[in-house]
C-alpha positions as CSV (number, residue, x, y, z in Angstrom):
1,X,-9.5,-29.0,-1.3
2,X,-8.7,-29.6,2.4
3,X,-8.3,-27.0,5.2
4,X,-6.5,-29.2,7.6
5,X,-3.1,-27.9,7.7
6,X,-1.5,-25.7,10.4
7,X,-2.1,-22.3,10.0
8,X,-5.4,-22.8,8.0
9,X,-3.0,-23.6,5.2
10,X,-4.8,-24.7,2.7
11,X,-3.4,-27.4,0.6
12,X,-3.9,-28.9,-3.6
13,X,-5.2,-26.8,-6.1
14,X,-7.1,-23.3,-6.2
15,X,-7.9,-20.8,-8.9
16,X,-8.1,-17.6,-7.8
17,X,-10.1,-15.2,-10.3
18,X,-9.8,-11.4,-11.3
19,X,-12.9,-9.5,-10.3
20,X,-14.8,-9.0,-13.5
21,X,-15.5,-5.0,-12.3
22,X,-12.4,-3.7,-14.0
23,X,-15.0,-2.2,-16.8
24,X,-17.0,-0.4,-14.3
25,X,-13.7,2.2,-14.7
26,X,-15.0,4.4,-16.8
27,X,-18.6,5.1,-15.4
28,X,-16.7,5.2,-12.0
29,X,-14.4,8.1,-12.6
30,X,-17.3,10.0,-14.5
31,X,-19.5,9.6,-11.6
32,X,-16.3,10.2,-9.7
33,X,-15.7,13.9,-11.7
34,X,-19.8,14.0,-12.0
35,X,-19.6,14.0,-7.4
36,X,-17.1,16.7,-6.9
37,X,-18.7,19.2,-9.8
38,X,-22.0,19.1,-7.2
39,X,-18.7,20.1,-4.2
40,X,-18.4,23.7,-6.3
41,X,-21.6,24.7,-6.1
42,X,-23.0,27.5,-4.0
43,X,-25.7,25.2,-2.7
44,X,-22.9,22.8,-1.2
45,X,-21.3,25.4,0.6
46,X,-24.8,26.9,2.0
47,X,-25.5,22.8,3.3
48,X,-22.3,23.4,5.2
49,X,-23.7,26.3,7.0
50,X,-25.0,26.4,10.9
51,X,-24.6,25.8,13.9
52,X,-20.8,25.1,15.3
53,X,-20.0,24.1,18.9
54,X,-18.6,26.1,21.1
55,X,-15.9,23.7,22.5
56,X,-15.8,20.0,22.0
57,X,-16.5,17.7,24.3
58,X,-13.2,15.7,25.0
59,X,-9.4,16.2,23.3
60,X,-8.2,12.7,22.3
61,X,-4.4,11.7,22.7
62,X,-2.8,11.0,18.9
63,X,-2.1,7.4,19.4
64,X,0.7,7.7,16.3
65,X,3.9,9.8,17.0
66,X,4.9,12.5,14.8
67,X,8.1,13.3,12.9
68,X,10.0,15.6,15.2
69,X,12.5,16.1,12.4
70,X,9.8,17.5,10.2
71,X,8.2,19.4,13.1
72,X,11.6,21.5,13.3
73,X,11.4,21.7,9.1
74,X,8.4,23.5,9.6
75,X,9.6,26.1,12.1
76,X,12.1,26.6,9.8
77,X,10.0,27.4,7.5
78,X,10.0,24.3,5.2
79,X,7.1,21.5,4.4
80,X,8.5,17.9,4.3
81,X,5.9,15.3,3.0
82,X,5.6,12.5,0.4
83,X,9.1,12.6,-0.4
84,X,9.2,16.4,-1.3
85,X,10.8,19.2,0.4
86,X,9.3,23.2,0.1
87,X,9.4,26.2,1.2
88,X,6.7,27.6,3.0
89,X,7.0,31.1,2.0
90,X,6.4,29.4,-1.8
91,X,3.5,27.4,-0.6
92,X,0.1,28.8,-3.1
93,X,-2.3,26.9,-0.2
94,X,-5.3,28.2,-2.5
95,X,-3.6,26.4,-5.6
96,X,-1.5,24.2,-4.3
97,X,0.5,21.9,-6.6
98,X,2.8,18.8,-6.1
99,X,2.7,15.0,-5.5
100,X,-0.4,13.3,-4.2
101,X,1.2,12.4,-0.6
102,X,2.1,16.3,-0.5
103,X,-0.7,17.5,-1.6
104,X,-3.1,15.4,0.7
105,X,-0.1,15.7,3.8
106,X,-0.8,19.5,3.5
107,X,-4.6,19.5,3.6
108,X,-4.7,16.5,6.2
109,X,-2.7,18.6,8.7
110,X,-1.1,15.4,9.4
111,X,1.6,18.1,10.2
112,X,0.5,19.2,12.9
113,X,1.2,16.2,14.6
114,X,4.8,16.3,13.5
115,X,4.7,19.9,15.4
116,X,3.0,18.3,18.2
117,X,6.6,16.3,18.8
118,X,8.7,18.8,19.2
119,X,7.0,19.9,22.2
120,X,7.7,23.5,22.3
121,X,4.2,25.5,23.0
122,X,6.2,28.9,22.5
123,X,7.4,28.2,19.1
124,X,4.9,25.3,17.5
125,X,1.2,27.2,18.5
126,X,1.9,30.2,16.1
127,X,3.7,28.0,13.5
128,X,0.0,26.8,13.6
129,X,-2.0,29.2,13.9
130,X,-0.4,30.7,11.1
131,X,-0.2,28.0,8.4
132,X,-4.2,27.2,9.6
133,X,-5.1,30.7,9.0
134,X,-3.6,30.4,5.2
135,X,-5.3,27.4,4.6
136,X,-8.3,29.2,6.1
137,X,-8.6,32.0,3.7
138,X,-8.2,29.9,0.9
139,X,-10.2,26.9,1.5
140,X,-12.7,27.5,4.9
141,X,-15.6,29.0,3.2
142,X,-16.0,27.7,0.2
143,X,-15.4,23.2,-1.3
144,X,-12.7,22.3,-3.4
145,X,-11.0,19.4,-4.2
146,X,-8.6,18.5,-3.2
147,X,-8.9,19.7,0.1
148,X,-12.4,19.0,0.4
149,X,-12.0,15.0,-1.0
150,X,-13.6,12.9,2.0
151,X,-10.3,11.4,3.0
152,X,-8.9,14.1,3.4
153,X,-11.3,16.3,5.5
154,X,-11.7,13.0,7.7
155,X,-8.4,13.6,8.2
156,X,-8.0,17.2,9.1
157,X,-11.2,16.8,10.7
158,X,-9.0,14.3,13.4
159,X,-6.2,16.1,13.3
160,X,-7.7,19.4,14.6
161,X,-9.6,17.4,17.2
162,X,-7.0,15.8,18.7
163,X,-4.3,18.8,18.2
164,X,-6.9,21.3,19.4
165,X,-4.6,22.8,21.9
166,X,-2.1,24.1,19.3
167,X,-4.9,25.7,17.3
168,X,-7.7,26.6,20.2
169,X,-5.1,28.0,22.6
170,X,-5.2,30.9,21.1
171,X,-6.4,34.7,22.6
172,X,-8.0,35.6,19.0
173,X,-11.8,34.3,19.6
174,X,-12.4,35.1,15.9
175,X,-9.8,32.5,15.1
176,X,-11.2,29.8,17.7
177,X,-14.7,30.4,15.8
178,X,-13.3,30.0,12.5
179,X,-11.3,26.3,13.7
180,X,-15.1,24.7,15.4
181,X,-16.7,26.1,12.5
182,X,-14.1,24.3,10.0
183,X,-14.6,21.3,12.6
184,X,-18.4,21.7,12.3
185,X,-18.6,22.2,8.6
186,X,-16.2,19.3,7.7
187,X,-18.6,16.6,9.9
188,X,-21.3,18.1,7.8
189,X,-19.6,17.7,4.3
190,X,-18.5,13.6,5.3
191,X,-22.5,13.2,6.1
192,X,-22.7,13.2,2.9
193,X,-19.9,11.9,1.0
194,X,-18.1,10.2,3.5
195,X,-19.8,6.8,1.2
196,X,-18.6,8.5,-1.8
197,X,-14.9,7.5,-1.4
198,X,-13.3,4.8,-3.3
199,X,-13.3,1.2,-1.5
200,X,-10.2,0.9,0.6
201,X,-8.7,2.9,3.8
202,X,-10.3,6.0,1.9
203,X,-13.7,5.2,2.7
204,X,-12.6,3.5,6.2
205,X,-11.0,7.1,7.3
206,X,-13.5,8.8,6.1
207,X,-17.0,7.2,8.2
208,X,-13.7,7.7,10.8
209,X,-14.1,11.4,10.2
210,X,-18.0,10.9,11.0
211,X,-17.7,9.1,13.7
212,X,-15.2,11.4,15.4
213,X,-17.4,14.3,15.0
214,X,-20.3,12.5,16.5
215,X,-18.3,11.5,19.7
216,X,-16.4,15.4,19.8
217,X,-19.1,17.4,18.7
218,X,-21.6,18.2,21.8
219,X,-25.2,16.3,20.3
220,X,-23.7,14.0,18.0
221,X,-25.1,10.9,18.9
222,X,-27.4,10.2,16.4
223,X,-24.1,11.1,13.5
224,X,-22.4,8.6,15.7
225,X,-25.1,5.7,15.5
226,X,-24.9,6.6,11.7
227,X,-21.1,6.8,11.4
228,X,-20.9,3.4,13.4
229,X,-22.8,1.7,10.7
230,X,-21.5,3.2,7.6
231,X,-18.1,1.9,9.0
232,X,-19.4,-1.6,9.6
233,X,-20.2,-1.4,5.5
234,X,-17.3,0.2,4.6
235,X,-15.2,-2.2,6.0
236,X,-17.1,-5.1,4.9
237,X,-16.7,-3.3,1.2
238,X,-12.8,-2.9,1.9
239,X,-11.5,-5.8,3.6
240,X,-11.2,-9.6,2.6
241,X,-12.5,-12.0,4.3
242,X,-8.2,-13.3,5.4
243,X,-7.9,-9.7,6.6
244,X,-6.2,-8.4,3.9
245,X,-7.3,-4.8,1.7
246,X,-9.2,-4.7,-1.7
247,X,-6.0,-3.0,-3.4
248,X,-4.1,-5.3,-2.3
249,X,-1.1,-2.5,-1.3
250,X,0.5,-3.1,2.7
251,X,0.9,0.2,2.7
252,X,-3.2,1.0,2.0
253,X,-4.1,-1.8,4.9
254,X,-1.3,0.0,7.4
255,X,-3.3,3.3,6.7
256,X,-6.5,1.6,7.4
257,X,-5.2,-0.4,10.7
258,X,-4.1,3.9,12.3
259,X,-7.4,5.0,11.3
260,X,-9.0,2.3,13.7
261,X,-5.7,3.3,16.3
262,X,-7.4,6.9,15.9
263,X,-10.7,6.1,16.6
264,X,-9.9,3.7,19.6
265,X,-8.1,6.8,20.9
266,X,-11.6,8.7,19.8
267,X,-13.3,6.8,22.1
268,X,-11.2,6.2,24.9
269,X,-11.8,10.0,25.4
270,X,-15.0,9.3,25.7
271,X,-14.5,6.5,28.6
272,X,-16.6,3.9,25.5
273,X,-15.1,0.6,23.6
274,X,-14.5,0.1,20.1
275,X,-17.6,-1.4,18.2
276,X,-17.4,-5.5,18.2
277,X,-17.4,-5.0,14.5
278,X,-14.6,-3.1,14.6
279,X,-12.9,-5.2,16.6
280,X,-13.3,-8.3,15.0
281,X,-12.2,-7.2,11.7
282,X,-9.7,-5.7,13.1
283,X,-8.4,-8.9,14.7
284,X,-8.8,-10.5,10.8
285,X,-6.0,-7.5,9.5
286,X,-3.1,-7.8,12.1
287,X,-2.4,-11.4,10.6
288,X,-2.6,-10.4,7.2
289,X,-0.3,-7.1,7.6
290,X,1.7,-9.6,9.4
291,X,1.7,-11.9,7.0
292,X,3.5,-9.5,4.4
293,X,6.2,-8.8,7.2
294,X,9.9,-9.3,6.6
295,X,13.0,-10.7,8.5
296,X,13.9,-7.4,9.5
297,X,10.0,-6.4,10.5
298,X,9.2,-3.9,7.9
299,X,7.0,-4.5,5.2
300,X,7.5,-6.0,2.0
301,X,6.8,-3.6,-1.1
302,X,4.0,-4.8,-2.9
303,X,1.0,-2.2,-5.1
304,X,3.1,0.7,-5.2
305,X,3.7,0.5,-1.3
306,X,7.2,1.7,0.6
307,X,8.6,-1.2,2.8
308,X,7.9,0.6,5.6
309,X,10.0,-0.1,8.5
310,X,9.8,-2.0,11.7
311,X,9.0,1.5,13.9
312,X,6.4,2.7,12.1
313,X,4.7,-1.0,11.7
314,X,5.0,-1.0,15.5
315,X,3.7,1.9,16.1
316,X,0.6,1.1,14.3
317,X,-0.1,-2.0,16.0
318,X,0.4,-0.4,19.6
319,X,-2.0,2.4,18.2
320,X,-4.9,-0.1,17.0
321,X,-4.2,-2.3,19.9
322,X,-3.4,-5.1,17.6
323,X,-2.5,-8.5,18.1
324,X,-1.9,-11.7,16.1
325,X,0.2,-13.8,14.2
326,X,1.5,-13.5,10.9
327,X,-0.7,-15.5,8.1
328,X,1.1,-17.8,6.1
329,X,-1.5,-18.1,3.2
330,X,-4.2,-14.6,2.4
331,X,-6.0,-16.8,0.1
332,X,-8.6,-13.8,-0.6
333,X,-6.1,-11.0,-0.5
334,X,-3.6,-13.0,-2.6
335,X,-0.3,-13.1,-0.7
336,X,2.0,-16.6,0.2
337,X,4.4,-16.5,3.1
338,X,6.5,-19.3,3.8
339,X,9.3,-19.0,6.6
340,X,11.8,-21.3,8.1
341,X,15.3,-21.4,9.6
342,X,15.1,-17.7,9.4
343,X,14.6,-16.9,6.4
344,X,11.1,-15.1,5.4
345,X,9.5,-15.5,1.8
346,X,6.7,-13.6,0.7
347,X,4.9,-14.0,-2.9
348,X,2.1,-12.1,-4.6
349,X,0.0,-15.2,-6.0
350,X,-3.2,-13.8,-7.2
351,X,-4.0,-10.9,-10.2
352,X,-3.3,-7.1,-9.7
353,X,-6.4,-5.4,-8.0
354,X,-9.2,-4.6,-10.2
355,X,-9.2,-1.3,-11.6
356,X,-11.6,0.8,-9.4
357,X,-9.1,0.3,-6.6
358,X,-6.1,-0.4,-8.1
359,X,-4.3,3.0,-6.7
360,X,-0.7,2.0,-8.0
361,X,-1.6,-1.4,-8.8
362,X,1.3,-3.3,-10.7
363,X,2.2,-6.0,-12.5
364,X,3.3,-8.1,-10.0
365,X,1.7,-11.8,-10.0
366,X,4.0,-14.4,-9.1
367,X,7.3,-12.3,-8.0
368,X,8.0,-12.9,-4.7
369,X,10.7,-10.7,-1.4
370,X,13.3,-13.0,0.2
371,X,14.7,-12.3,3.4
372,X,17.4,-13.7,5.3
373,X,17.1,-12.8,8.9
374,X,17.0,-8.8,8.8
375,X,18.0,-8.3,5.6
376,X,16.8,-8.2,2.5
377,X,18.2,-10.5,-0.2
378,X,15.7,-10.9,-3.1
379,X,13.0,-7.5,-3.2
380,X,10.9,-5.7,-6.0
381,X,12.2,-2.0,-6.4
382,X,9.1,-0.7,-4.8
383,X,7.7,3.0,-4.2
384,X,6.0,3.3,-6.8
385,X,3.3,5.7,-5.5
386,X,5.5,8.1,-4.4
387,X,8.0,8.2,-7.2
388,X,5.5,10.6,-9.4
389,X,6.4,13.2,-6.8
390,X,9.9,13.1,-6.5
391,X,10.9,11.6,-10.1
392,X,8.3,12.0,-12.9
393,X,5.2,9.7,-13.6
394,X,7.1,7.7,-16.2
395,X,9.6,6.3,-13.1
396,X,6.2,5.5,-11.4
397,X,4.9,3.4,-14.0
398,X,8.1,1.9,-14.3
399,X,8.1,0.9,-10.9
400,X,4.9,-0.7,-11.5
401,X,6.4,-2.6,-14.3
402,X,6.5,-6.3,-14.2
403,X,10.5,-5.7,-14.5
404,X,10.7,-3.9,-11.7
405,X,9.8,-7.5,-9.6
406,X,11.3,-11.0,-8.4
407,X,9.7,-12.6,-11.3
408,X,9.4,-13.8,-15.1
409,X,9.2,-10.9,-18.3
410,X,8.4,-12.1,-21.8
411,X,8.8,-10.7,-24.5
412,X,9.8,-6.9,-22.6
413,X,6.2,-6.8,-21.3
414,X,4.3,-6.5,-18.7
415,X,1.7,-9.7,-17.6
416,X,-0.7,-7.3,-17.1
417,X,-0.7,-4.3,-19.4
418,X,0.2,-0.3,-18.0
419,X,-2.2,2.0,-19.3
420,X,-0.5,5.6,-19.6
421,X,-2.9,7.3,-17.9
422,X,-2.1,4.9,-15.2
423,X,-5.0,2.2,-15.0
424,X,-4.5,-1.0,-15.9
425,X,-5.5,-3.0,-18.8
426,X,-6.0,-6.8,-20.0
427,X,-3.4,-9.4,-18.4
428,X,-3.4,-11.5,-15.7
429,X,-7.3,-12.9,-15.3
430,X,-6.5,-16.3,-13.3
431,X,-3.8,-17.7,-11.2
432,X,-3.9,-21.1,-10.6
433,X,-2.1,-22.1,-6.9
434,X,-1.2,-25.6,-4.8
435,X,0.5,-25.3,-2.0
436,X,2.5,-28.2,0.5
437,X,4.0,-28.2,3.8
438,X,6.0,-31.2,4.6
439,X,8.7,-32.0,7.0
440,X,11.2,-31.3,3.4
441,X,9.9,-27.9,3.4
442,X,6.8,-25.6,2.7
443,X,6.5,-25.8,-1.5
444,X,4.4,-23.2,-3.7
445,X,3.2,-24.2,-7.5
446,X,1.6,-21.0,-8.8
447,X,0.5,-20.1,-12.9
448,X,-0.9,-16.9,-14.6
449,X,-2.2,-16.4,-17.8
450,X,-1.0,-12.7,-18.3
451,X,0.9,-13.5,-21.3
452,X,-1.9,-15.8,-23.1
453,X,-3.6,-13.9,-25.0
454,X,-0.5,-12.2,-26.3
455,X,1.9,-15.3,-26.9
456,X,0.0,-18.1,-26.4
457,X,2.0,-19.1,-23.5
458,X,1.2,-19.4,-19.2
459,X,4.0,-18.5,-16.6
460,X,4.4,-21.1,-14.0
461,X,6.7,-20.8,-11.1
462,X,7.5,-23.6,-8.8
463,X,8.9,-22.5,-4.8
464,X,10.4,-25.3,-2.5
465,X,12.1,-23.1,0.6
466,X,13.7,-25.9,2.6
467,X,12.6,-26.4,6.2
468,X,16.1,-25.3,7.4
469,X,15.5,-22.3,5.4
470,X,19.5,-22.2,3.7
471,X,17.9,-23.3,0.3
472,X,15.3,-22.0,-1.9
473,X,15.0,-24.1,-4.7
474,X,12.8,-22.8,-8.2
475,X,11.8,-23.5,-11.9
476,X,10.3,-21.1,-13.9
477,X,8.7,-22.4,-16.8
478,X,6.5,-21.2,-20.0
479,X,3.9,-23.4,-21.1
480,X,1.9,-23.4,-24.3
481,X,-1.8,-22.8,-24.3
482,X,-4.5,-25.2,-25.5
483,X,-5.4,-23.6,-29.1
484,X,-9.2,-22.8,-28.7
485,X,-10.9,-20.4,-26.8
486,X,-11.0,-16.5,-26.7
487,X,-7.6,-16.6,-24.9
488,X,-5.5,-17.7,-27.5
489,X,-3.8,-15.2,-29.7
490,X,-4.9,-14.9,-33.3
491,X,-1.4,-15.3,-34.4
492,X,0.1,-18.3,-32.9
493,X,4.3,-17.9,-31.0
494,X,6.1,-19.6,-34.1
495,X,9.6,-17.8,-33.5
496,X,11.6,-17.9,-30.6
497,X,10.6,-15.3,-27.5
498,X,13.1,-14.3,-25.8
499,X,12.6,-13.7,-22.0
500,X,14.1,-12.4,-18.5
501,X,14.2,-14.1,-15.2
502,X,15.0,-11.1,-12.6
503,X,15.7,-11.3,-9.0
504,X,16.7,-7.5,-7.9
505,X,18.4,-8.0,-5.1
506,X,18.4,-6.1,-1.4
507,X,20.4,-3.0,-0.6
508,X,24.0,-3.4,-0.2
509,X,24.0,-7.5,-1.2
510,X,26.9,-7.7,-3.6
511,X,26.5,-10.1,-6.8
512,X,29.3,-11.7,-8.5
513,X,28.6,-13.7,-11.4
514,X,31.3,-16.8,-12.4
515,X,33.3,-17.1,-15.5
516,X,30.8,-19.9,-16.5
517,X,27.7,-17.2,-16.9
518,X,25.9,-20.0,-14.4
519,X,25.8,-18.8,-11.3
520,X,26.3,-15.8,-9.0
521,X,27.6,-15.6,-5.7
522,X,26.0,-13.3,-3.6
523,X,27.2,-11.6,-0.6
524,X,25.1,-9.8,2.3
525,X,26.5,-6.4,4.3
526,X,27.1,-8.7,7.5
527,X,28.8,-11.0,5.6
528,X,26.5,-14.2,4.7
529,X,27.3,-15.6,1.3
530,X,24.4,-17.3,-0.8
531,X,25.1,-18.6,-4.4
532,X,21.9,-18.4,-7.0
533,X,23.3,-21.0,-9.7
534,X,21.0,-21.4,-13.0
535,X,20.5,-24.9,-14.9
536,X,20.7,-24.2,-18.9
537,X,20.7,-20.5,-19.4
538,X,23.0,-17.8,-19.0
539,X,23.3,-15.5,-16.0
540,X,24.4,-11.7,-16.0
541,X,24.6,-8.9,-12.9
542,X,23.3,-6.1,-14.0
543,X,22.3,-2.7,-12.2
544,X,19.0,-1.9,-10.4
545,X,17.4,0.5,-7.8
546,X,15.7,-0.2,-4.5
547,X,13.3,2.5,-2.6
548,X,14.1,3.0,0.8
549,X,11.2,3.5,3.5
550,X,11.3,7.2,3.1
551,X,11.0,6.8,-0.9
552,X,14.6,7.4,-2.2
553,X,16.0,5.4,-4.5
554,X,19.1,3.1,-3.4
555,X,21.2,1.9,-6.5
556,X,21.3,-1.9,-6.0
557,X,21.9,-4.9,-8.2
558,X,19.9,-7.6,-10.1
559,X,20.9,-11.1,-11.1
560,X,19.0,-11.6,-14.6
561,X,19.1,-15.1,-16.4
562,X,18.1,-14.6,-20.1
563,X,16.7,-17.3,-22.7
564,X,14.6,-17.8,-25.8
565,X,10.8,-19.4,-25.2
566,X,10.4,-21.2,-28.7
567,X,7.0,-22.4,-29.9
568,X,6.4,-25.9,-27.3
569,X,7.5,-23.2,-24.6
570,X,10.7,-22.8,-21.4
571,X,11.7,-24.7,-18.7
572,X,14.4,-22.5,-16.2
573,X,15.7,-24.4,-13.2
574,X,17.5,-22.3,-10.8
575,X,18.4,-22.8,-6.7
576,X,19.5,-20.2,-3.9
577,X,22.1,-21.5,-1.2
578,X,23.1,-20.4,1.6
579,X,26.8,-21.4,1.9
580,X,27.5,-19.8,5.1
């Protein structure tokens, strides 16, 4: 292998290997359940107890804007988070119930930011004062989850700091007490568990929450020599060495990039840099997020992720201070870009995350998002991890589904299996990847062995985008396995398979399929026409479904072409055109 290319692309062959930690799931979530039984006890709560300051020392600025629309929700007396809309009247705070965003939105008091933006003292400090007193006499004396999951005190923890002037502007000392003492008691509780969190931007924001207590908190430097370091090792634990997140989700590695925005804000209040650490891996993520970046400057939807749009990715990087280029080839975290002529192609080439930090992991290896300019032609529906909430778990798991992607299903499966429960099982292991740049064009060859064990049978996909960027030229093919080894399946393929090429296509792209069944002509809403034409197999529109950035579901079409894999295997040729 040779490293030479521009970009640090790296060119000829490269297997790329699941972690073999998936079976560490089990002892995981027992030692997981095993934790937050220890969070209940009376001796917990009484470790919480002492001393609590009796102002902090500086009041950050929230680098990240809030959601003035949702500010005014609440003063009307509504909660809008995670896709879900309630009343606050209804709100059980001791009990509450709903999706995970909602649920963790709520206890975060991430809201208080979006009160923050509307700006209006008179109205937005008793709004606050109110809600915090609920939450208060519920949760303030005594640990629960999920209010009390590290994560998320971090992140009320932050929110209270650097909102204190809606919540410590108040007459009622007892009150003031009660919010340093929550402040006090929450750095207490991440001493200890702030390591606890799963890998990922859940650990990251919580040593966040640590370290923000230490620079707030009047005597917290030795919590903040300790939080600086248990950062450094979170971070190392949670982000490849490309830059990219141990999930694998966009949307996880966003979260992660506005906790570092945070703490630069942290300590800017405090007139004291960012740690070099910090800085350095945080010069290693802005290319990757970049990396995963569409035409139109949102994110692609990848791991259960929203393509978030261009503000809010924006926003982020002004927050963190970030600055970089987008990487063409996240070897480690699994993600090919290849962009010319305007047009922006982003594939998932490695296997779903392993199973410890697989959030909303899906089955995803080998689809790929195609955009031309700023929008969207070829997409995977996306949203998966909020659709629990607003649909029902079954939609979420659908949307994890390897159907629900720009790629090859066999047999109506998945390449790597859905568990009910939501983890995921055996599939994908290996993906084997080559990659070329030439002056023709960039060109991906990519194969899994998801389906090997079950059919005997490897997906390969062959990508040639042209250097002018109007042609995207594939082949989709199913190979047979060598017959030996623990792979193969103990009943050979002898009948036919039959199997589905899908390509979902963007919101409001039109499809049209000719009288032939061998093509489709494709239309965009400003007008650009690109024709997807098929060699050997027939080719149908069919309906499909999109999520938006703020997790609804847009009814869009998908161009599938449908064929039968028999025994020696498939070979699908297929090109994209841009006619005008």
């Amino acid at each position: 292998m040779t490293d030479d290319a521009p970009d640090g692309i790296e060119q000829g062959k490269r297997l790329i290997k699941v972690e073999p930690n998936a079976a560490l799931s089990l002892s995981h979530r027992l030692a997981h359940y095993l934790e937050r039984l220890t969070w209940r006890t009376p001796l917990h709560d009484r470790r919480l107890d002492g001393r609590h300051p009796v102002k902090l020392v500086a009041v950050p600025v929230d680098p990240l804007p809030g959601d003035e629309d949702a500010g005014n929700a609440l003063l009307d007396g509504w909660m809008v988070a995670g896709g879900e809309r309630r009343p606050l009247a209804d709100l059980d705070i001791a009990r509450l119930t709903g999706g995970a965003a909602f649920v963790s939105h709520v206890h975060g008091f991430e809201w208080l930011r979006d009160l923050d933006a509307v700006g209006d003292r008179a109205r937005t400090v008793p709004a606050a004062e109110a809600l915090t007193a609920r939450w208060l006499a519920a949760h303030g004396d005594h640990v629960s989850d999920v209010a009390w999951r590290p994560d998320v005190v971090a992140r009320r923890l932050i929110q209270w700091s650097f909102h204190a002037p809606l919540l410590l502007s108040s007459t009622d000392l007892v009150f003031r007490s009660r919010i340093l003492n929550g402040i006090a008691r929450a750095a207490r509780h991440l001493d200890r568990t702030a390591d606890k969190a799963p890998a990922g931007a859940e650990r990251i924001i919580a040593w966040a929450g640590v370290i923000v207590a230490g620079l707030l908190i009047p005597g917290g430097e030795t919590r903040l020599a300790i939080g600086e370091v248990g950062l450094a090792r979170a971070l190392d634990a949670s982000i490849t060495d490309d830059g990219g997140i141990v999930s694998r989700s966009p949307t996880a590695l966003l979260d992660a990039m506005a906790t570092i925005g945070l703490l630069r804000a942290a300590y800017d209040a405090r007139r004291q840099s960012l740690p070099l650490v910090v800085q350095q891996i945080l010069a290693r993520m802005t290319p990757a997020l970049l990396g995963v970046a569409m035409g139109d400057g949102g994110l692609s939807s990848w791991q259960g992720g929203l393509p978030v749009d261009a503000q809010r990715l924006n926003d982020v990087l002004m927050a963190s201070g970030a600055h970089g280029r987008p990487l063409r080839q996240a070897r480690d975290w699994g993600y090919q870009r290849l962009a010319a002529g305007g047009c922006v192609l982003v594939m998932d080439a490695a296997p779903p995350p392993a199973t410890p930090v697989a959030g909303c992991g899906s089955a995803s290896t080998l689809a790929f998002e195609l955009s031309d300019g700023a929008e969207r032609l070829i997409v995977g529906c996306g949203g998966a991890a909020l659709a629990a909430a607003r649909y029902s778990p079954e939609v979420a798991l659908g949307l994890r589904s390897t159907a629900a992607h720009s790629t090859l299903v066999l047999a109506d499966s998945h390449s790597t299996a859905l568990h009910p429960d939501g983890t995921l099982g055996r599939g994908v292991a290996e993906v084997e990847l080559a990659r070329q740049e030439s002056e023709a064009g960039s060109r991906i060859e990519a194969r899994h062995d998801g389906y090997v064990r079950r059919h005997g049978l490897y997906h390969r996909r062959q990508l040639l985008l042209t250097g002018d960027g109007r042609e995207l030229r594939g082949e989709d093919s199913l190979l047979p396995a060598p017959r030996t080894g623990p792979a193969w399946p103990r009943r050979a393929n002898r009948g036919p398979t039959p199997f589905s090429l899908r390509f979902h296509l963007g919101p409001g792209v039109e499809a049209v399929a000719t009288a032939d069944g061998q093509a489709a002509m494709l239309r965009t809403p400003s007008g650009a026409f690109w024709q997807l034409r098929a060699r050997g197999e027939r080719l149908v529109v069919d309906d499909s479904i999109w999520t938006d950035p703020a997790g609804r579901m847009v009814p869009t079409r998908q161009v599938v072409i449908e064929g039968l894999a028999q025994a020696g295997g498939a070979h699908v040729g297929w090109v994209m055109k841009r006619a005008r």
